[in-house]
ZAMI-666809 format. One record per residue (C-alpha): z, x, y; residue in one letter; residue number from 0. Coordinates in Angstrom, 1 decimal. Layout:
// ZAMI-666809
<node><up>Z</up><east>X</east><north>Y</north><aa>A</aa><i>NUM</i></node>
...
//
This chain:
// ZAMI-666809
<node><up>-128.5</up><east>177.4</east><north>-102.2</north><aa>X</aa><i>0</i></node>
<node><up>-129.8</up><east>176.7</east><north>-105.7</north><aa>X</aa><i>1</i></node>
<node><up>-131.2</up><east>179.4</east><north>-108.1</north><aa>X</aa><i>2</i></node>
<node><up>-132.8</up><east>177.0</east><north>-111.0</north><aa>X</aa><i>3</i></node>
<node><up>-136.4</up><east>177.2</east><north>-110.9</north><aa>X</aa><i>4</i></node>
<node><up>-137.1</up><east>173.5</east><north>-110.9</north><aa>X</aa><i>5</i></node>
<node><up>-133.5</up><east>171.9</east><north>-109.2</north><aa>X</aa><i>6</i></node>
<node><up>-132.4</up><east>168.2</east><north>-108.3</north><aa>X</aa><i>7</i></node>
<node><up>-130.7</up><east>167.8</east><north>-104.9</north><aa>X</aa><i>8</i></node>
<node><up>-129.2</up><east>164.6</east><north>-104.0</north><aa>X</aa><i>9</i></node>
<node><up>-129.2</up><east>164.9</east><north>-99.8</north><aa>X</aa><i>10</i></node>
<node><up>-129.0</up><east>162.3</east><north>-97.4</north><aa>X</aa><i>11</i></node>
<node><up>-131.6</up><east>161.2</east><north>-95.4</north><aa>X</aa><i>12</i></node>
<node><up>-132.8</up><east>163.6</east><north>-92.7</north><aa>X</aa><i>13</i></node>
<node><up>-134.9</up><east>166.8</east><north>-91.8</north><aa>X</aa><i>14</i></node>
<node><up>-134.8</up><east>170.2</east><north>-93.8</north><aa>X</aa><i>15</i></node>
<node><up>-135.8</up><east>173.6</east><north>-94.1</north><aa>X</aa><i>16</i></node>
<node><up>-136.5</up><east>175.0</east><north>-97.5</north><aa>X</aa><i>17</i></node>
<node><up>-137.1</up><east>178.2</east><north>-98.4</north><aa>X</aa><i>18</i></node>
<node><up>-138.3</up><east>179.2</east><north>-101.5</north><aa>X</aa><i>19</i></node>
<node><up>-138.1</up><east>182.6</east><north>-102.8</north><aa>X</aa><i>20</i></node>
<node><up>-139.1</up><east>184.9</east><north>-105.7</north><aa>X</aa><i>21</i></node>
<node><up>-138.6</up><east>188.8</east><north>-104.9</north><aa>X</aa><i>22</i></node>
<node><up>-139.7</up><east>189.5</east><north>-101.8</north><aa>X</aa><i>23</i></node>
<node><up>-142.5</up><east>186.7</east><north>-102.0</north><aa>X</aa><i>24</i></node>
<node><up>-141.5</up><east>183.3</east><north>-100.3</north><aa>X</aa><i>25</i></node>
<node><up>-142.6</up><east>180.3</east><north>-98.6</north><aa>X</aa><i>26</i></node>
<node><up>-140.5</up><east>177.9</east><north>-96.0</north><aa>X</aa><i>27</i></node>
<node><up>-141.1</up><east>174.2</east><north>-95.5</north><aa>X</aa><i>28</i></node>
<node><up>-139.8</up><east>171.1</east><north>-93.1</north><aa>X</aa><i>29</i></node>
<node><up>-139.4</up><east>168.5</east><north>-95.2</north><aa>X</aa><i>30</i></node>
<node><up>-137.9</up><east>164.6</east><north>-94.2</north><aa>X</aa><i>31</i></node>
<node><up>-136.0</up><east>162.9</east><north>-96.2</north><aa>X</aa><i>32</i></node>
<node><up>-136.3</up><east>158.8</east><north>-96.3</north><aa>X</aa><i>33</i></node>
<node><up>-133.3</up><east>156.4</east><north>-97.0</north><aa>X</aa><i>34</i></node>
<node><up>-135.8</up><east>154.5</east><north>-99.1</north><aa>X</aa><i>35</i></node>
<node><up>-133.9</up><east>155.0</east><north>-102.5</north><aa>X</aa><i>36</i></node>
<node><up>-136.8</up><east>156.7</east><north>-104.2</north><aa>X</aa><i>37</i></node>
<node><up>-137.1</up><east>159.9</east><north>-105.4</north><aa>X</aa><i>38</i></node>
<node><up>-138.6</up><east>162.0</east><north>-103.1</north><aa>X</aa><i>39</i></node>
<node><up>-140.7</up><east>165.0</east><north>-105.0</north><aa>X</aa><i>40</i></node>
<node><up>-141.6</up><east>168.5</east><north>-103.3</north><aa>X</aa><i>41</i></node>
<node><up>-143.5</up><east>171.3</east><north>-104.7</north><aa>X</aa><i>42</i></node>
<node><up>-143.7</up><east>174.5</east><north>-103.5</north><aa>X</aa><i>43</i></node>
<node><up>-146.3</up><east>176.7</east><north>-104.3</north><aa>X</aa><i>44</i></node>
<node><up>-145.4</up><east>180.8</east><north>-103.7</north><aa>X</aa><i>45</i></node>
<node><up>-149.0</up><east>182.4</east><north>-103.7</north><aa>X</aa><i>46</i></node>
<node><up>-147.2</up><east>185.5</east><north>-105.1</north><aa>X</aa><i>47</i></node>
<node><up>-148.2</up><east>188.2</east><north>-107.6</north><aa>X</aa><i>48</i></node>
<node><up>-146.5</up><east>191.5</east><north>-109.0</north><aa>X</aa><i>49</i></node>
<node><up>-146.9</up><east>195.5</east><north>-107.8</north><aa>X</aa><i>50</i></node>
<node><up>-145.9</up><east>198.0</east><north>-109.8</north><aa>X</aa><i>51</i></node>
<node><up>-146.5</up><east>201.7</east><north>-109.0</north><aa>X</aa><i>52</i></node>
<node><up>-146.3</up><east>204.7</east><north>-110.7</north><aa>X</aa><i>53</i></node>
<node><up>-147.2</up><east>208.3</east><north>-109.5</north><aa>X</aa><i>54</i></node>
<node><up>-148.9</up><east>211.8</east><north>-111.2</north><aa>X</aa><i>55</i></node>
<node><up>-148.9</up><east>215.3</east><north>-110.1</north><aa>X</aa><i>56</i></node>
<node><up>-151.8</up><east>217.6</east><north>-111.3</north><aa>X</aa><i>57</i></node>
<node><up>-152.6</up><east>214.8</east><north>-114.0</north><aa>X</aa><i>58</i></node>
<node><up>-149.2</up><east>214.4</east><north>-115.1</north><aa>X</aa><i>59</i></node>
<node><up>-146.7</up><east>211.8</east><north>-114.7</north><aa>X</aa><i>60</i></node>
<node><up>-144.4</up><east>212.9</east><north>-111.7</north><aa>X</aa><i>61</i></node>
<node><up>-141.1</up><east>214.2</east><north>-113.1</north><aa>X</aa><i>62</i></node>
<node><up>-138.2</up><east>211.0</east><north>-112.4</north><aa>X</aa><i>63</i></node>
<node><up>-136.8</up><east>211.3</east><north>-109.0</north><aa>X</aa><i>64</i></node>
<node><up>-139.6</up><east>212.9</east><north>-107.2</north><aa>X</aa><i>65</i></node>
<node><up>-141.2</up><east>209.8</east><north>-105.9</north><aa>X</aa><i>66</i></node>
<node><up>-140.5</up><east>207.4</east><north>-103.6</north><aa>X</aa><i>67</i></node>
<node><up>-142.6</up><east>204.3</east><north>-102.3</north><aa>X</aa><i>68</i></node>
<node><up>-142.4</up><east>202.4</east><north>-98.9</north><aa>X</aa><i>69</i></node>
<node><up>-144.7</up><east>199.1</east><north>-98.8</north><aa>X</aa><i>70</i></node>
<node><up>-145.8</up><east>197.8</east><north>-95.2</north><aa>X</aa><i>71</i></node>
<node><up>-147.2</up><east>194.2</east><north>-94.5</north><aa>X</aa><i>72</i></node>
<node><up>-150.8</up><east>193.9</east><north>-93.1</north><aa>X</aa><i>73</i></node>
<node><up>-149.7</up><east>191.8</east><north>-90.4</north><aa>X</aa><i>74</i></node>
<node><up>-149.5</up><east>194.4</east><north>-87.1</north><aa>X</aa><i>75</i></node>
<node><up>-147.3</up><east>194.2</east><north>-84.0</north><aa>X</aa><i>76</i></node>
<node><up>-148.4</up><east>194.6</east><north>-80.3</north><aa>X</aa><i>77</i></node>
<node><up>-148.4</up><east>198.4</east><north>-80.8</north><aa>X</aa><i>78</i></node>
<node><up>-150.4</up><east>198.3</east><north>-84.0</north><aa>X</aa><i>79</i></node>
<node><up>-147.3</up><east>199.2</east><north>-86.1</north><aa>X</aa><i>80</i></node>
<node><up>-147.0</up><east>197.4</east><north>-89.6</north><aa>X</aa><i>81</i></node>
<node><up>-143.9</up><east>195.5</east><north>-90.8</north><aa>X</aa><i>82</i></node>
<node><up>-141.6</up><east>197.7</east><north>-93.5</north><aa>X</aa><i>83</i></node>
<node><up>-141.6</up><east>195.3</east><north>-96.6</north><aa>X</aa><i>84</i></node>
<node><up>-139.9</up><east>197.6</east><north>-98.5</north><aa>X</aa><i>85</i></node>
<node><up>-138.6</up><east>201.8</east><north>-98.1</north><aa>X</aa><i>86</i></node>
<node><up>-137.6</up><east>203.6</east><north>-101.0</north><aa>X</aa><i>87</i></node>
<node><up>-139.1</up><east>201.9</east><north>-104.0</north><aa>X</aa><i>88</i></node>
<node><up>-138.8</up><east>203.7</east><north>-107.0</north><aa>X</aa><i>89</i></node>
<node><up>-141.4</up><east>204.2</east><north>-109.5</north><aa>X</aa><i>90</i></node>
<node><up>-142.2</up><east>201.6</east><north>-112.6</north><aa>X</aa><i>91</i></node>
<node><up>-140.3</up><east>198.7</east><north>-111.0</north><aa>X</aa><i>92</i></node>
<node><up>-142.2</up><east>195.3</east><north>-110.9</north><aa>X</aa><i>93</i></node>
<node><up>-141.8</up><east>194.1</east><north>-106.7</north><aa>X</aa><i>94</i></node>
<node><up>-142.8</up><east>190.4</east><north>-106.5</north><aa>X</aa><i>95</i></node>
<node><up>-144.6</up><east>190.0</east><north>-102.7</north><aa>X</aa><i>96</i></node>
<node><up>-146.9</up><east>187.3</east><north>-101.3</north><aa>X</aa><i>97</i></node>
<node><up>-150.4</up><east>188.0</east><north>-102.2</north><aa>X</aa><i>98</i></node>
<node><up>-152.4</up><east>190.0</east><north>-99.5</north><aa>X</aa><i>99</i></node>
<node><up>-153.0</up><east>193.5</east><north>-98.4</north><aa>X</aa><i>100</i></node>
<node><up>-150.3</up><east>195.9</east><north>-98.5</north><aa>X</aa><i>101</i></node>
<node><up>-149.9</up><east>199.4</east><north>-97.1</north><aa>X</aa><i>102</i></node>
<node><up>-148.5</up><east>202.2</east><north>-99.7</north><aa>X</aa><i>103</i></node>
<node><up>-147.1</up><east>205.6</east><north>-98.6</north><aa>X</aa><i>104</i></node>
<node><up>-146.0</up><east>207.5</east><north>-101.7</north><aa>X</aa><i>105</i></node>
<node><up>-143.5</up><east>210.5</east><north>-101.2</north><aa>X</aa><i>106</i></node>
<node><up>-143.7</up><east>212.9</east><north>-104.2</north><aa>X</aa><i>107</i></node>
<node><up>-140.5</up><east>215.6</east><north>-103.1</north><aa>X</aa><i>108</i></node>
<node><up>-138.4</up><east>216.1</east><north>-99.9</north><aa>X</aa><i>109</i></node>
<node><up>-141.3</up><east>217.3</east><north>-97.3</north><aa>X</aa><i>110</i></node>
<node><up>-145.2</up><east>216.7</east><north>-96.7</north><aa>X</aa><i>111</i></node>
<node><up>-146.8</up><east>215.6</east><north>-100.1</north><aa>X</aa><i>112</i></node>
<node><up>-147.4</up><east>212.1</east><north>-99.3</north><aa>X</aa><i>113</i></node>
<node><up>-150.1</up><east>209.6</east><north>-100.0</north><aa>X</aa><i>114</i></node>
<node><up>-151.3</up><east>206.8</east><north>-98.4</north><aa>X</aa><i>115</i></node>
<node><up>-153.8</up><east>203.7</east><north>-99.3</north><aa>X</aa><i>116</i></node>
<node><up>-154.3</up><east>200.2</east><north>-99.1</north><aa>X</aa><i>117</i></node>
<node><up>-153.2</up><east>197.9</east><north>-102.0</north><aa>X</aa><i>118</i></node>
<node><up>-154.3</up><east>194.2</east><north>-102.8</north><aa>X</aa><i>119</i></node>
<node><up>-151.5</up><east>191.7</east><north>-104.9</north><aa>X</aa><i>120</i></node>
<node><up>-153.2</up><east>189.1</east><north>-106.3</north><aa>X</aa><i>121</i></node>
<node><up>-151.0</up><east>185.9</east><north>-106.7</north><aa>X</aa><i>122</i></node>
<node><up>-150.2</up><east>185.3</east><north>-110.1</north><aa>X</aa><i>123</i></node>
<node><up>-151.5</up><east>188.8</east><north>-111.4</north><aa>X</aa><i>124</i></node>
<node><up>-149.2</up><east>192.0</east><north>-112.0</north><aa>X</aa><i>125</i></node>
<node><up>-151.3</up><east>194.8</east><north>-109.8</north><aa>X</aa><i>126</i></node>
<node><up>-150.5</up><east>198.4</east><north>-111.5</north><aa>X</aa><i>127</i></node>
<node><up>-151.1</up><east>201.2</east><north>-108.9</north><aa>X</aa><i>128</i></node>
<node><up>-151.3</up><east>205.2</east><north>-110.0</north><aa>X</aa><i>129</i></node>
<node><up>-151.3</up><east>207.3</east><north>-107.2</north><aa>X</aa><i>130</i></node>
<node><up>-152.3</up><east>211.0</east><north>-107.6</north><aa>X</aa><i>131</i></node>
<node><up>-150.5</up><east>213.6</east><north>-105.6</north><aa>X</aa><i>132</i></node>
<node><up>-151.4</up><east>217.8</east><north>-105.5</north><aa>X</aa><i>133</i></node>
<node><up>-148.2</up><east>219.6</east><north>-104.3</north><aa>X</aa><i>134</i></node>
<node><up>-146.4</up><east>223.0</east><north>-105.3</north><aa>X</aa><i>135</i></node>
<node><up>-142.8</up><east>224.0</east><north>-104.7</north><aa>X</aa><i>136</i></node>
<node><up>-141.9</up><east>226.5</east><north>-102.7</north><aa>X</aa><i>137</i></node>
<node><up>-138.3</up><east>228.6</east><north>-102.8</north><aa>X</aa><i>138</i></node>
<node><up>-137.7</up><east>230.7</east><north>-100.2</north><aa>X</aa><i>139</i></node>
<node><up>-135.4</up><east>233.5</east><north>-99.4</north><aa>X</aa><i>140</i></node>
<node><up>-133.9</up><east>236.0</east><north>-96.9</north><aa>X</aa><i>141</i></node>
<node><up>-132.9</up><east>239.3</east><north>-97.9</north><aa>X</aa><i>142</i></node>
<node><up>-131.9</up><east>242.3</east><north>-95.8</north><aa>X</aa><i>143</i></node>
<node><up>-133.5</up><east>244.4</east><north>-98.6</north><aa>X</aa><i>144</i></node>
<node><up>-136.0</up><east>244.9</east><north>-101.7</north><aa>X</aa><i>145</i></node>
<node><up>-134.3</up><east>242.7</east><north>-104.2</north><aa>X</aa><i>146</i></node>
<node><up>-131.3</up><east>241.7</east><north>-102.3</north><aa>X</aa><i>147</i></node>
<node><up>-129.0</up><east>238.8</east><north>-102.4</north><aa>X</aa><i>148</i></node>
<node><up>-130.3</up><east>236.2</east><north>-100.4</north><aa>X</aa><i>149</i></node>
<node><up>-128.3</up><east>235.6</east><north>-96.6</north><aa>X</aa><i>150</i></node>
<node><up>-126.3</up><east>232.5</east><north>-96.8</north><aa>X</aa><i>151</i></node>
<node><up>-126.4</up><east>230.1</east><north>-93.9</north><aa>X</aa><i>152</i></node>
<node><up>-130.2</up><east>230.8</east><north>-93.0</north><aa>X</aa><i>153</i></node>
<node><up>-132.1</up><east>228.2</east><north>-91.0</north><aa>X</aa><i>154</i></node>
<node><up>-135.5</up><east>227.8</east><north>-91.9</north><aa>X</aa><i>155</i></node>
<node><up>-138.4</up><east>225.6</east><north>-90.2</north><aa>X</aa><i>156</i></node>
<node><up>-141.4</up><east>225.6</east><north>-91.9</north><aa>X</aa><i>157</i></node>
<node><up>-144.5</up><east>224.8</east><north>-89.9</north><aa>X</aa><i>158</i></node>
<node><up>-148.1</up><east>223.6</east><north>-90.9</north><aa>X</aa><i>159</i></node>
<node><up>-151.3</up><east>225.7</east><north>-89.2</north><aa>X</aa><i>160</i></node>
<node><up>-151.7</up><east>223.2</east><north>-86.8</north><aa>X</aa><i>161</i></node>
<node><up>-148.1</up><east>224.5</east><north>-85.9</north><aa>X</aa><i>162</i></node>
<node><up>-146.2</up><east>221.2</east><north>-86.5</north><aa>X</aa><i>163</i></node>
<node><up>-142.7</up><east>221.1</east><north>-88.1</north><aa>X</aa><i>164</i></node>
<node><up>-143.0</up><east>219.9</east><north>-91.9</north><aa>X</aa><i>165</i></node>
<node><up>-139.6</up><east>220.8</east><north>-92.8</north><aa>X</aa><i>166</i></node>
<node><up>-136.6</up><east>222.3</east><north>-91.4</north><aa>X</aa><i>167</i></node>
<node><up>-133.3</up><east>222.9</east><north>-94.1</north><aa>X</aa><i>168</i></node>
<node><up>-130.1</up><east>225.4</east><north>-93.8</north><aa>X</aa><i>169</i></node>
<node><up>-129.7</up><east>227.4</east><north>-97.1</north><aa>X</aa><i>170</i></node>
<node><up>-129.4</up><east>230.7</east><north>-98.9</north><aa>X</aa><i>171</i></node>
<node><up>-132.3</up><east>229.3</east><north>-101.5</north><aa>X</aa><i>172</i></node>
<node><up>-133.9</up><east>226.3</east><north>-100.5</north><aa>X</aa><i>173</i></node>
<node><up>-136.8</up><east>224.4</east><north>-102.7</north><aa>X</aa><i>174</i></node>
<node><up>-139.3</up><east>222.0</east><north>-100.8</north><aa>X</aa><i>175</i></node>
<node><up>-142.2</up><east>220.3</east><north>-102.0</north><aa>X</aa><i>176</i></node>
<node><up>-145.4</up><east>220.7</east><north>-100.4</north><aa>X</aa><i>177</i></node>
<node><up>-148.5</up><east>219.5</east><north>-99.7</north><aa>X</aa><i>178</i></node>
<node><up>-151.4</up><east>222.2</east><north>-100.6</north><aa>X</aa><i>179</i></node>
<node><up>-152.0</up><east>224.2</east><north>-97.3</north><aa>X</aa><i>180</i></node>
<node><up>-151.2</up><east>227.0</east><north>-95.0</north><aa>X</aa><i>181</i></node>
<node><up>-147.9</up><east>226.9</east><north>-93.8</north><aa>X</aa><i>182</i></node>
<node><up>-145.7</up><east>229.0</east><north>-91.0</north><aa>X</aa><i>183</i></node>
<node><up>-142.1</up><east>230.2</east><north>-92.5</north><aa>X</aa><i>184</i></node>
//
């Protein structure tokens, strides 16, 4: 393992594997080795580029904390499921991946607001993404009476029209972000 960008290895003569990395962009290679007492020079080429992402909420930037990012590969399995690249990317950080087509699902809160789209890295370019999310908060609360205190230990399930479950929680006063819509409490 080396970590200089440009290193000198002295190995005997034989067959290798190298991988090169930057970030989460990296290449492998065989390479053989010759007992021939000449240098023996190998580049590697990383067709990489940069993504960085940020998020806004009615036209503002999303308050810190609020978003998160997961990145999926364009290559698909047998079931047409993408490869996770990354889950849980935070906003303004610079990810290096190979260049290609990437699939972005941004999560602004704890529930339903989420966005999805395709991104394209270009290798040796720094890609800057703004995704635009429309969501509310929503507190709810249980009282046995006009201006009561709220019941500790409720369960709540909160259900989209088409009746599926968007978010279920345990509280006296729980806050969830949602997506614009009708919802079931």
């Amino acid at each position: 393992e080396n970590r200089e960008a440009s290193p000198l290895l002295k190995l005997p003569a034989g067959d290798y594997t190298i991988n090169a990395s930057f970030g989460r962009a990296h290449i492998t290679k065989r390479i053989s080795l010759k007992a021939s007492g000449s240098p023996a020079i190998e580049q590697f080429v990383l067709n990489a580029g940069g993504l960085r992402l940020n998020a806004s909420v009615e036209g503002k930037p999303a308050p810190a904390g609020m978003v998160t990012y997961s990145i999926f590969s364009d290559d698909r399995d047998q079931f047409a499921n993408r490869t996770a690249v990354m889950t849980g990317a935070k906003p303004n950080l610079i990810m290096r991946l190979n260049a290609g087509i990437y699939r972005l699902i941004s999560t602004y809160g704890d529930a339903n607001a989420r966005v999805e789209t395709d991104v394209t890295v270009e290798a040796g370019k720094l890609t800057e993404a703004r995704v635009a999310h429309s969501a509310g908060k929503a507190t709810f609360r249980l009282v046995t009476r006009a201006a009561g205190e709220a019941l500790p230990d409720t369960q709540w399930t909160v259900a989209a029209s088409n009746g599926e479950t968007v978010k279920e929680s345990v509280g006296a006063l729980p806050t969830h972000t949602l997506a614009p819509g009708a919802y079931t409490v």
